[in-house]
C-alpha positions in Angstrom: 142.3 67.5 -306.1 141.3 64.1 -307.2 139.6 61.6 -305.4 140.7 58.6 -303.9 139.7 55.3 -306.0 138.1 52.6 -304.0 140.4 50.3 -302.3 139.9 46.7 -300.4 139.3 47.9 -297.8 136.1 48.6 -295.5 133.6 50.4 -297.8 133.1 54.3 -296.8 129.2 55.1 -297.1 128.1 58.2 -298.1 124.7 60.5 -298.1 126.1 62.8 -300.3 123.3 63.0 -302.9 120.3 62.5 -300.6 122.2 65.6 -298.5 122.3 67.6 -302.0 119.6 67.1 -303.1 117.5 67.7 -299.7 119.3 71.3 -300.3 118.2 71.7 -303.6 121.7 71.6 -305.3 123.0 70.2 -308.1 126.0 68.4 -308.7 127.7 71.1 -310.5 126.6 74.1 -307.4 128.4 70.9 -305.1 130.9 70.8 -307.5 132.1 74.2 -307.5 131.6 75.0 -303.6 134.0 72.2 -303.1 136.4 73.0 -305.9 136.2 69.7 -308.1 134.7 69.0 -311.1 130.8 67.6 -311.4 132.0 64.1 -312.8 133.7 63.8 -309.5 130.7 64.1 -307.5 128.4 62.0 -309.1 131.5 58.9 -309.1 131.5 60.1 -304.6 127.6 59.6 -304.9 127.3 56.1 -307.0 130.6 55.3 -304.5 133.1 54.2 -307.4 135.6 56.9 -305.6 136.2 57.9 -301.8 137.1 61.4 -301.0 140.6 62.6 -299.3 140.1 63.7 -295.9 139.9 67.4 -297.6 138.0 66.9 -299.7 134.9 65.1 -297.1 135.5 67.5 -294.5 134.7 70.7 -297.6 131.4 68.4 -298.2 130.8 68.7 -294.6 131.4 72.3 -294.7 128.9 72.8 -297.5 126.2 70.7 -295.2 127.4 72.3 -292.1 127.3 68.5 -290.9 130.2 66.7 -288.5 131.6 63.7 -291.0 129.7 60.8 -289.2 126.5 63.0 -291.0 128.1 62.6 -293.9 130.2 59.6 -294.0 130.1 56.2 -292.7 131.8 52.5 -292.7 128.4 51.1 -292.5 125.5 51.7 -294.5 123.2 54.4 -293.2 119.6 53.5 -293.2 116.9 55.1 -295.5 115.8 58.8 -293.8 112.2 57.0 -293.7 112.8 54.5 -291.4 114.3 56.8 -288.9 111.7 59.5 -289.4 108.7 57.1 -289.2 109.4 54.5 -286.6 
């Protein structure tokens, strides 16, 4: 399953790499719990592609996150501001 290339549209923010790397996974153990290939992952991080709808909610499954966690039409603020205000 490929991803979606970025449209238009409303930007989709994601926390993708901060979430994978807070678990201690690389790209490629992402990679393969969600079926795609590495290269695909790291384009979802830097935001060049958007996932399908599958493809998010398997992300989610690998966080055990709901996809606002995850995903978001606005930027999500940096973990430190919400941790030490």
């Amino acid at each position: 399953m490929s991803p979606v290339r970025r449209g238009a549209g409303q930007p989709i923010h994601n926390r993708i790499g901060v979430l994978r790397v807070e678990r201690g996974m690389t790209r490629a153990a992402l990679a393969e719990a969600v079926e795609v290939n590495p290269q695909t992952i790291g384009a979802l991080e830097r935001g060049d592609h958007y996932p399908s709808l599958d493809l998010a909610l398997r992300i989610c499954g690998v966080f055990d996150l709901p996809v606002e966690a995850v995903f978001s039409r606005a930027p999500f603020e940096p973990l430190s501001t919400q941790v030490y205000r």
